[in-house]
N, C-alpha and C positions, 0 to 999 in steps of 0.2 A: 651182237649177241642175241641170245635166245629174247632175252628179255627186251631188247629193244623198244617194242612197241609198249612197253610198260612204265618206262621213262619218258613217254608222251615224245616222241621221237617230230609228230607232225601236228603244231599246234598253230593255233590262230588265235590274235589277240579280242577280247572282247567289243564286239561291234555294237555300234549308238543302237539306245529300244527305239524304233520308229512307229508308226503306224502307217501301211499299206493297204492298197486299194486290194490287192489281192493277197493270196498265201503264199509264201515262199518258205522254200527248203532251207534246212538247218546246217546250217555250214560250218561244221567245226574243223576241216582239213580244209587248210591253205593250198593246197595241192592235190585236191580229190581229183576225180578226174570230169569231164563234161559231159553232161548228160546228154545222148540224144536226143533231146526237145525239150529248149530253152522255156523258161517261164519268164515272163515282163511284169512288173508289176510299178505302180508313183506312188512317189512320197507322198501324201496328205494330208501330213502332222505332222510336230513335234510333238514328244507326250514327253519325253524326261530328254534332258542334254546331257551326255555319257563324257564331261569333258574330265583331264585330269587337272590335277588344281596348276599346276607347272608344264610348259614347256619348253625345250631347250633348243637352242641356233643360236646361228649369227644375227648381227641388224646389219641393214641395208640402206641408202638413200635416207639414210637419219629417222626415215617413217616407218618401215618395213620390217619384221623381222620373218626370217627366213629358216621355218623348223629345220633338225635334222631327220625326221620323219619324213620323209618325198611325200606320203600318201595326204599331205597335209597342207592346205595351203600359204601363202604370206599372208601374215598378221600385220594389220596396221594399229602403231602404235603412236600417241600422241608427239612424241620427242623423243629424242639421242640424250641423254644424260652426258656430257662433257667429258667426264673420265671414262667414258666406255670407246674402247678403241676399235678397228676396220676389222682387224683380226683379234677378237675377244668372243669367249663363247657366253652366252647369257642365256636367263631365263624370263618369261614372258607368261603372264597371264588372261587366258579368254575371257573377254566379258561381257562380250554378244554379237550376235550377228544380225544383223538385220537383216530382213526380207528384202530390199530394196539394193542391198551391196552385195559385190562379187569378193570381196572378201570379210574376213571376220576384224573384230576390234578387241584388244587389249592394252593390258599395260606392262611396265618394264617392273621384276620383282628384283632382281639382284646378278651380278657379275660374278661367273664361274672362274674365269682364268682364262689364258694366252689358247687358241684353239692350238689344235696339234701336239699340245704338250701330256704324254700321257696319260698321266695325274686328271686331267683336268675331261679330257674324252670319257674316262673309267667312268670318274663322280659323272658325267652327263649321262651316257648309257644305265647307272644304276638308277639314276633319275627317272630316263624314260618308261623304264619299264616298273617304276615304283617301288625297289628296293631299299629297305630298309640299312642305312647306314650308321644312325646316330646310336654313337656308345651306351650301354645299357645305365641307365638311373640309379641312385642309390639306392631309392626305396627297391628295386631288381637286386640290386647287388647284395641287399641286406637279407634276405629270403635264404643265401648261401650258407654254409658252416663257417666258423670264423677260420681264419686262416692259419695253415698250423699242419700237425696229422690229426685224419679222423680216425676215430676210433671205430674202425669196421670192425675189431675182433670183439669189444663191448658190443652193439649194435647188434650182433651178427649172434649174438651168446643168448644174448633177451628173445630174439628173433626165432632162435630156437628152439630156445627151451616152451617158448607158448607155440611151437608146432610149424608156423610161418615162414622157416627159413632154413633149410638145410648147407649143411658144411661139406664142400666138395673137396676141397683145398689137397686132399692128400692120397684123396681116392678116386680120382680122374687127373687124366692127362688132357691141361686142355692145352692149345695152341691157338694163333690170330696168325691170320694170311693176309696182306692188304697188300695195295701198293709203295714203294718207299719216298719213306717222309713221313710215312701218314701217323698222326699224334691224336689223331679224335678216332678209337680205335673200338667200334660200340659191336662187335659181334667175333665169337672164339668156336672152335671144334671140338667133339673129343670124340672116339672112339674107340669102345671099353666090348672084350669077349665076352657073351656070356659064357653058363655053363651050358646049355642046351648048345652050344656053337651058334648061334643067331651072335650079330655084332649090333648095340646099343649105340645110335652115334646122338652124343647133346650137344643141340646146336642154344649157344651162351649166348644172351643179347644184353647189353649194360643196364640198367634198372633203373632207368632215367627217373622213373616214378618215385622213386625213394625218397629223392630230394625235390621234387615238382612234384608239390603238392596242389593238386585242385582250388581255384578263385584266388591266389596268390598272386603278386604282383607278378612275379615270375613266369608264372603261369598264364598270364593273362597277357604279356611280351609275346612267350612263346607260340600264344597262340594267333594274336597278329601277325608275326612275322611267317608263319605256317611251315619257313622251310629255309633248313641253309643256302645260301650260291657259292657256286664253286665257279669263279675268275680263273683265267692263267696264271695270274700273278699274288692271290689272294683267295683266302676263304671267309666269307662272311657267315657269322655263327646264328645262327638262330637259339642259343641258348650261348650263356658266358665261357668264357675261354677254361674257371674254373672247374667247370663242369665236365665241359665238351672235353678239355685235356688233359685233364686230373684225375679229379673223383670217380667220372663215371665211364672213363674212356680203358679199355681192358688190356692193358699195359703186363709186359713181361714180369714173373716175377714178385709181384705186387697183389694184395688183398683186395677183391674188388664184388660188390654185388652184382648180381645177372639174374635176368628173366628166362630161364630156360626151359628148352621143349625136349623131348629125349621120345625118339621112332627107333623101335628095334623094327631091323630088315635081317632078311634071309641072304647071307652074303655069294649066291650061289645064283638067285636068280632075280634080287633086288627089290622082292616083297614086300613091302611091309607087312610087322606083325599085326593084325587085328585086334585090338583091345588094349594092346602094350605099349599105345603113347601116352603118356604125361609131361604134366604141365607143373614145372614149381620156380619159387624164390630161390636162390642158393646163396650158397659163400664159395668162390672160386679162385684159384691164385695160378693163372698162365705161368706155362713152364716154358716158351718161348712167342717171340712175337717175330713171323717171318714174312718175309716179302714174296712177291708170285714168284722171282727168280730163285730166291732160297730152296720158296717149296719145291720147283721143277726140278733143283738142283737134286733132292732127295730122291724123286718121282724118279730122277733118272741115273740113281745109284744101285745096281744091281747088286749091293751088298745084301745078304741075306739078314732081314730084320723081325721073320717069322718068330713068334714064341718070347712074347714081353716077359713072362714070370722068368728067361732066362739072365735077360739083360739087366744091366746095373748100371748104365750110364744114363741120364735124363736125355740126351740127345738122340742115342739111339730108340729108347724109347718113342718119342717126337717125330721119329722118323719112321717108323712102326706105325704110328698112329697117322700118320702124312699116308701113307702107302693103303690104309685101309679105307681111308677116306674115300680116297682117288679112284679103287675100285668100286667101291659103290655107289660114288660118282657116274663113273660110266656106266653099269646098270642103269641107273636111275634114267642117266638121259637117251636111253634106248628105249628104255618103257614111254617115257615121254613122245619122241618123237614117233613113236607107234599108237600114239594115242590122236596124235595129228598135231603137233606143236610144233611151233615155224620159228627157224634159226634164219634172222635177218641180221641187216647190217646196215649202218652210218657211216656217212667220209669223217669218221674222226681222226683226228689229228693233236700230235702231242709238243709244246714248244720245250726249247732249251735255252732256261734265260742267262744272260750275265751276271754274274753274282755282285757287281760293280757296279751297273747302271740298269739292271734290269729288262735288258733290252736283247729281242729273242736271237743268237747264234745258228740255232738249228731248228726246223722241222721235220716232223713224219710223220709217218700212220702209227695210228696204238697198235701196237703187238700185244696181243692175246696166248698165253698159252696155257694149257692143263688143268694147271693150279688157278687158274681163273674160271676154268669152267666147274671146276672141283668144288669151290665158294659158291658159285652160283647157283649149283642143284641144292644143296642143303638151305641155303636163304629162300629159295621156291620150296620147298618142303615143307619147310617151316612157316612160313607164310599160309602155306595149303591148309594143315593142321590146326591152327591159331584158325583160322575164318571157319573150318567146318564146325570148331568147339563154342563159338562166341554166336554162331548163328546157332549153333542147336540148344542155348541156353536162352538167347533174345534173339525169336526170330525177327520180330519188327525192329530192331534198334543196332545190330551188327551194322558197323561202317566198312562194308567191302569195295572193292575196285572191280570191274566188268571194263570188257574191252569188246564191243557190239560189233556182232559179224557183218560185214561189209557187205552193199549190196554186189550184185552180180555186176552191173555197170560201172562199178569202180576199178574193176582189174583191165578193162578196155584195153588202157596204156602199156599195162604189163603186156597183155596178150598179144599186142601186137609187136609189141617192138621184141616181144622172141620170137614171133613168128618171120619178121624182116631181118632181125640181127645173128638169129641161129637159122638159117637156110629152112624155115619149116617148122621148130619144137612147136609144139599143140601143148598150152597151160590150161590146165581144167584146174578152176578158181571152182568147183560147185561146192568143195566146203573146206578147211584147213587140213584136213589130212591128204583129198585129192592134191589141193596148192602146194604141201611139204615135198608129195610124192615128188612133181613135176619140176620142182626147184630142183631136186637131190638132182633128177636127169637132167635135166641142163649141163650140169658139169659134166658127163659121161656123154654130151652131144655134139659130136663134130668139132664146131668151132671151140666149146668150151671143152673139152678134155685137151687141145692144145695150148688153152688161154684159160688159168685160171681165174684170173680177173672178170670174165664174163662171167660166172656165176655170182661173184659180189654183184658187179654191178645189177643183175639181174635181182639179187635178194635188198637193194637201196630202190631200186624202183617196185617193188612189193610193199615194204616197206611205208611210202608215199602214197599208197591208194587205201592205205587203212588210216581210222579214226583214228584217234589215241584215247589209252583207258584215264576212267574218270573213277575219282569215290565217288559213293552213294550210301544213302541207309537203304534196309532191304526192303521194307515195309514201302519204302518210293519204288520202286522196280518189281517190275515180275519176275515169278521166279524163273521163267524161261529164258529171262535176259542178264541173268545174275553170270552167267559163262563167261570165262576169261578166252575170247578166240585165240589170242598168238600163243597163249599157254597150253591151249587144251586143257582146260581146270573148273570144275564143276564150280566152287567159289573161290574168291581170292583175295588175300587184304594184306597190307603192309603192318609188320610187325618189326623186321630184322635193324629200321635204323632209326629210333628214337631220337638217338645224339642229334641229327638231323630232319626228320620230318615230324608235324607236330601230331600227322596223323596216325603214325606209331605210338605214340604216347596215348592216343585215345581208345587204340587197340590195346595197349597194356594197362591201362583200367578198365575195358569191357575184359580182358580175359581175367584176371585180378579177382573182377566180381563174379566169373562163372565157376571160379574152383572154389570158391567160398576165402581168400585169404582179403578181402575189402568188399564193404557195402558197394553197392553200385552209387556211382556218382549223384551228388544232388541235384544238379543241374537237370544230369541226361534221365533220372525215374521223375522230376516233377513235367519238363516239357521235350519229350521222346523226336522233334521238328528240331530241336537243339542239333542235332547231329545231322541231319540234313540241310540248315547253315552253314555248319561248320565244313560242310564236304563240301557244297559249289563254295567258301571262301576256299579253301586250301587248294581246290583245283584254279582257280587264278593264280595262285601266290607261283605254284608248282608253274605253270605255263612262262611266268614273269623270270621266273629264276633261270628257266632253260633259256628265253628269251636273250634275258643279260649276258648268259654262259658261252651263244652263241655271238653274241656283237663283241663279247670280248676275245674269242678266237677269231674274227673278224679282224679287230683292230691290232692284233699281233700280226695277222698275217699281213698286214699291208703295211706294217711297221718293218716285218722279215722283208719284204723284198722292195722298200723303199732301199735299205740297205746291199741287199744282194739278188739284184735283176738274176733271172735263171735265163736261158736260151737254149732252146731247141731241148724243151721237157717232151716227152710222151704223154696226150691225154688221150681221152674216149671220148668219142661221137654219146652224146646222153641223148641229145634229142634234136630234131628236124623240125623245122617250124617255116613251111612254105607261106605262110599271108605275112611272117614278117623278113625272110628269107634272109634265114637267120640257123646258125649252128648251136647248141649249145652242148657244152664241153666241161668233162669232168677230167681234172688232173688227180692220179691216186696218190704221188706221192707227196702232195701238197696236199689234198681234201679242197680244192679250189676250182668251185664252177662257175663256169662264166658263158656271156653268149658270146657269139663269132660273127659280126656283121659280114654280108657276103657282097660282092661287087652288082651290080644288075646284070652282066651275061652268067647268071645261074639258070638252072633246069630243076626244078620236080618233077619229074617221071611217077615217082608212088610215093606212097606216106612213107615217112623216116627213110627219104633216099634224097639226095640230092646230089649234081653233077655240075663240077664245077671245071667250063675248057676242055671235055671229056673226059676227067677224072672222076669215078663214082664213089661216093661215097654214102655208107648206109649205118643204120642204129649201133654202136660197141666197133666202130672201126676206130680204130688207132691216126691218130693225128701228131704232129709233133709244133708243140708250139714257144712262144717267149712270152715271159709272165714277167710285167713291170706294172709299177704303178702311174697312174696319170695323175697331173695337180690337178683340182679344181677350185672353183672361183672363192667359194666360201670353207672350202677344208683343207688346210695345207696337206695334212694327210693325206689327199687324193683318194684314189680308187683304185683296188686291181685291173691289171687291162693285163686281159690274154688275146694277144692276136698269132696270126699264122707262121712260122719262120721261112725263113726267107728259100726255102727249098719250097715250101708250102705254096707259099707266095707263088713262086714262078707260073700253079695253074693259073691265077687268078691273072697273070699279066699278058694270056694267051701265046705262050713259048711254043715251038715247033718240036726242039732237038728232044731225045728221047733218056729217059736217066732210067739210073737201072730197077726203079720199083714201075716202068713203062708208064710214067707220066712224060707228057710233052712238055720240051721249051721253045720259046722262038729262036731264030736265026739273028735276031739282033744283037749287036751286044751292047753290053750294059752301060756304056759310054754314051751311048745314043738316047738310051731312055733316062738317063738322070740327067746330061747337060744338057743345058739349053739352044735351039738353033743360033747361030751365028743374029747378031743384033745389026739391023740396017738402019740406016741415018735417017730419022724421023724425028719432027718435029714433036717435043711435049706437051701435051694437052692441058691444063690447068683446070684444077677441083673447082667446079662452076656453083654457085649456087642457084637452083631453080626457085621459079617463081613459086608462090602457094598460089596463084591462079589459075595457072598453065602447067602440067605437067610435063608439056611437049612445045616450049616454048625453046627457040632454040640461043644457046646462049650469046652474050654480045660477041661482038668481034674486037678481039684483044689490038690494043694498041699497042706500038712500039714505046717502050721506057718499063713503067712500073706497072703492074697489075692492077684490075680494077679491085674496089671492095668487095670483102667477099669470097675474096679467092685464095684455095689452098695452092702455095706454090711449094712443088715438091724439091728438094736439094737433094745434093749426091747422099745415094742412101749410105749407113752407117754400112762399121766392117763387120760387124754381125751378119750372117746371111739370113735372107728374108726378113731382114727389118730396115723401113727407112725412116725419114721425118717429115711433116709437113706441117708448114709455116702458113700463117691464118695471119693474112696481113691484118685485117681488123674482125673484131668479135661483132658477128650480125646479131641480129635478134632472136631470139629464143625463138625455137620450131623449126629455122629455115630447112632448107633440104640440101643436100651436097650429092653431086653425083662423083661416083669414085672410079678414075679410069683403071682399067687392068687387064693384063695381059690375055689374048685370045685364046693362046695356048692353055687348057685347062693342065695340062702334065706342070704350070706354072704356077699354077695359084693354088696356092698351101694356105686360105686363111682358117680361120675368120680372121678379118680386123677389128681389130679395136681402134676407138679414136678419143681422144681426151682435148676437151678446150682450154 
């Protein structure tokens, strides 16, 4: 989506504060691209340890414990606790390293559960990334209305009569678009004619503020935890279920408070009116709650629903007001991308669980249509509105979001691989509206006007060379750097999801105190640096949350095709990686990228090209591969493995004969290359131990009867293939050496081995 990059799409966790000998650059993208000339700089200090209080793995060798974070070394630990088992997931805490050891030293805090088991993966991933799990506190819970009906129509009557809160209820048509299911439902439509023919559309946001009140237990929850997660299987609330799904969530039907913004536009050329946006409290009651398929379904009803004073049915209505939206909709987002505002894209993917066991049946790609983009202009609208009214009342103290224009050397990646993957396209990155232009053309370029897929992919790796936007207050930032780049938006701030982000809640008390309906907070007029805390905490929380979001579509997907191996899927060529000679591959109907190890008879000829047997392959070409999972030692879960299918394969085994996409196979057949040559009567070697003196000592000369000590004697292997036994007449000494005979023929030896005493 448009907003992509606004959801922090490319984030990186926060790295240890060190002190270096030299300066190093600020690396907030995991995947920025390489700078033509590398910087070196040493460690010379520790000044602070960035550790977290927990970590999570297996243990090992009774001493070891083994994070699930690869980027992290083995932990040694004093002891094995007795009830903690081979395959048990645990947590381990750092307590120092010393200068002197290659690894670090902790101890054992407590036993998560059986690895592999959902349940138990979930709670450790929410772990890693520090989410907040634990059930909200009394004293939290008591801050709420007691349970029961509130009295919004009391409430709402006080509200008004002292000026603070106007009654919609009967004089707008409002409506909620979301996804289905969705119960925490904090942002509704309306669009009402005027008389001048100009269409007034209010964009309704739940009025979280109502009941979260400032320095409240409540409040002060909300503001640690900074922001819901959304799991495949779950939603973790940053505010109680009461709230999120009750009180303040804007439900069909139903009396409900809202923060509303209301932009009269010009329905002819998408204007806004100049002067004619306001900002108020309301009382509003949804006359329906529709899902994106609902709306489309309207969007794509040619019935005629012009002229609402004729109509008398609430649906039709609804539908009226669906249809007017939708057109100024699309204005809107033409003015936008004429402003220079960039529509990118994510491999996102959506599962379908078992309502029995919770365990995923299907994947795909999200499907987007209409009525999603229709929600999406007016939540940027509104957003736009709310930050230019909150900065033009506190210019030092507005909490906005900026998205910093990328330098010039970060599109490198881009440039090149549409320059190798489309026969030529020329990307001029020199500022977001040249970038918009040259994406649009991509799709209308040779290769991609027959492949639509190559413009996605091209707008994922756009995508991956920009930052990701951050809050700030303004008074920290210049104002030249206050621009939102993927938006094309002079300022920008989050207002539209309270329910969930705590940084909307801080924007609905700075706008609150700019229209005069509440003092400005006490906090934020005695120490004005309060809010620029609060922005780099929330921008951790927000990174932590994506992070989770993503290990949990991780751990579905390798749970989908532990179940159901695919073969012979369609991917894309993403990327060429000649020093490790190596493919890596994006599958779109999965969202599953992986690399491609290649055999040693490969060729590089040029960047993002590689030939493999005489088969060329270059950036966005089409591969067809088999996606299973492989076990590994410490996660029964295993891991994705996309490798080649067996049509694929055939370059990689150097085949002669020709198939019909003019790949060669060989002349052999396939009898020859998987059995083994006929076996000649030779004499068995026996698993010798070597001396520790001599490495090249050569072994006794075996006698007739029993083996000497020492010696592994191999028996008839088992009926498993490639597995045999070997018999250790006596246990030597700890250390000794074993040399392990095996087959010359390398097309024979499939190990590793393993060996157990």
């Amino acid at each position: 989506s448009s907003s992509a990059l606004d959801d922090d799409t490319t984030v990186k966790k926060e790295a240890p504060l060190v002190a270096l000998a030299a300066a190093e650059d600020d690396d907030d993208d995991e995947e920025e691209a390489t700078p033509q000339k590398k910087l070196y700089a040493k460690v010379v200090g520790i000044v602070r340890r960035n550790w977290r209080q927990r970590y999570c793995g297996s243990l090992v060798d009774d001493r070891f414990f083994v994070p699930v974070d690869r980027r992290l070394p083995k932990i040694r630990i004093p002891s094995r606790p007795p009830y903690v088992a081979d395959d048990d997931r645990v947590a381990v805490a750092l307590d120092e390293w010393p200068a002197d050891s290659r690894l670090p030293r902790g101890h054992y805090v407590g036993r998560l559960g059986k690895a592999g088991d959902v349940a138990v993966e979930t709670a450790m991933l929410l772990e890693e990334h520090d989410v907040a799990t634990a059930e909200f506190t009394p004293q939290v819970l008591a801050c709420l209305p007691p349970k029961g009906d509130y009295d919004f129509a009391g409430k709402a009557a006080a509200a008004s009569a002292a000026g603070k809160r106007l009654d919609l209820r009967e004089s707008l048509v409002v409506c909620s678009i979301d996804p289905p299911n969705c119960r925490d439902i904090d942002d509704a439509l309306s669009c009402d004619v005027l008389e001048d023919g100009t269409w007034e559309v209010g964009i309704h946001i739940a009025d979280v503020t109502h009941f979260c009140e400032p320095g409240t237990p409540l409040d002060v929850e909300a503001s640690k935890r900074g922001t819901s997660t959304y799991l495949v299987d779950r939603r973790l609330d940053m505010l109680p279920k009461r709230l999120t799904e009750e009180l303040c969530s804007l439900r069909a039907k139903v009396d409900r408070f809202a923060f509303s913004v209301f932009v009269t536009l010009d329905p002819k050329s998408g204007d806004v009116v100049v002067g004619e946006t306001r900002f108020a409290k309301t009382f509003i009651r949804s006359k329906a709650a529709l899902t994106y398929h609902e709306a489309q379904m309207m969007l794509n009803d040619d019935t005629d629903t012009s002229g609402e004073s004729s109509e008398s049915s609430s649906e039709s209505s609804v539908q009226a007001s669906v249809k007017r939206l939708a057109a100024l909709a699309r204005l809107l987002r033409k003015r936008r991308f004429a402003r220079g505002a960039l529509s990118l894209a994510s491999p996102e993917v959506r599962f379908e669980l078992s309502n029995e066991s919770d365990s995923p049946t299907d994947v795909g790609a999200y499907k987007l249509v209409e009525a999603n983009s229709t929600v999406e202009e007016f939540m940027l609208l509104a957003n736009i509105c709310v930050a230019t009214k909150i900065l033009e009342k506190y210019p030092g103290l507005a909490l906005l979001r900026n998205h910093p224009e990328p330098p010039g050397d970060r599109f490198a990646p881009l440039i090149e691989k549409a320059r190798i993957g489309l026969s030529g396209l020329t990307i001029d990155a020199t500022s977001n509206k040249t970038l918009a232009k040259s994406l649009d053309d991509a799709a209308a370029f040779k290769e991609g006007a027959d492949d639509p897929y190559v413009d996605r992919l091209l707008r994922i790796v756009a995508t991956r060379c920009m930052a990701p936007a951050r809050y700030f207050r303004s008074a920290d930032v210049e104002e030249g750097e206050w621009r939102h780049y993927g938006l094309a938006a002079r300022v920008y701030t989050h207002f539209t999801s309270p329910i969930r982000r705590y940084a909307d809640v801080i924007v609905h008390r700075l706008l609150s105190a700019a229209i005069g309906l509440a003092p400005l907070t006490e906090e934020f007029a005695k120490d004005q640096k309060t809010i620029s805390t609060m922005a780099n905490h929330l921008n951790a929380k927000s990174k932590n949350a994506q992070y989770a979001a993503r290990d949990s579509i991780a751990l579905y997907t390798r749970l989908y095709f532990k179940d159901h191996p695919q073969t012979r899927v369609e991917a894309r060529v993403f990327d060429v990686d000649a020093a490790s000679k190596s493919v890596i591959v994006l599958v779109p109907r999965f969202g599953v990228e992986a690399k491609l190890r290649l055999s040693s008879d490969v060729d590089f000829p040029s960047p993002q090209t590689v030939v493999v047997d005489g088969q060329t392959y270059k950036v966005f070409d089409t591969l067809y591969v088999d996606v299973t999972v492989r076990p590994l030692q410490h996660d029964p879960l295993g891991e994705v493995r996309v490798v080649l299918s067996d049509d694929q394969q055939q370059h990689q085994r150097g085949e002669t004969t020709t198939t019909a996409t003019g790949a060669k196979k060989s002349s052999k057949k396939e009898e020859d290359i998987i059995s083994p040559p006929p076996k000649k009567k030779t004499t068995t070697t026996p698993l010798v131990r070597r001396s520790s003196t001599s490495r090249h000592r050569r072994p006794p000369r075996r006698r007739e009867g029993r083996p000497p000590a020492g010696v592994l004697c191999p028996p008839a292997p088992r009926k498993r293939s490639g597995e045999s036994v070997w018999r250790l007449r006596r246990v030597p000494r700890r250390g000794c050496r074993f040399v392990v005979p095996v087959a010359r023929r390398r097309s024979l030896c499939t190990g590793p081995f393993f060996f157990r005493c």
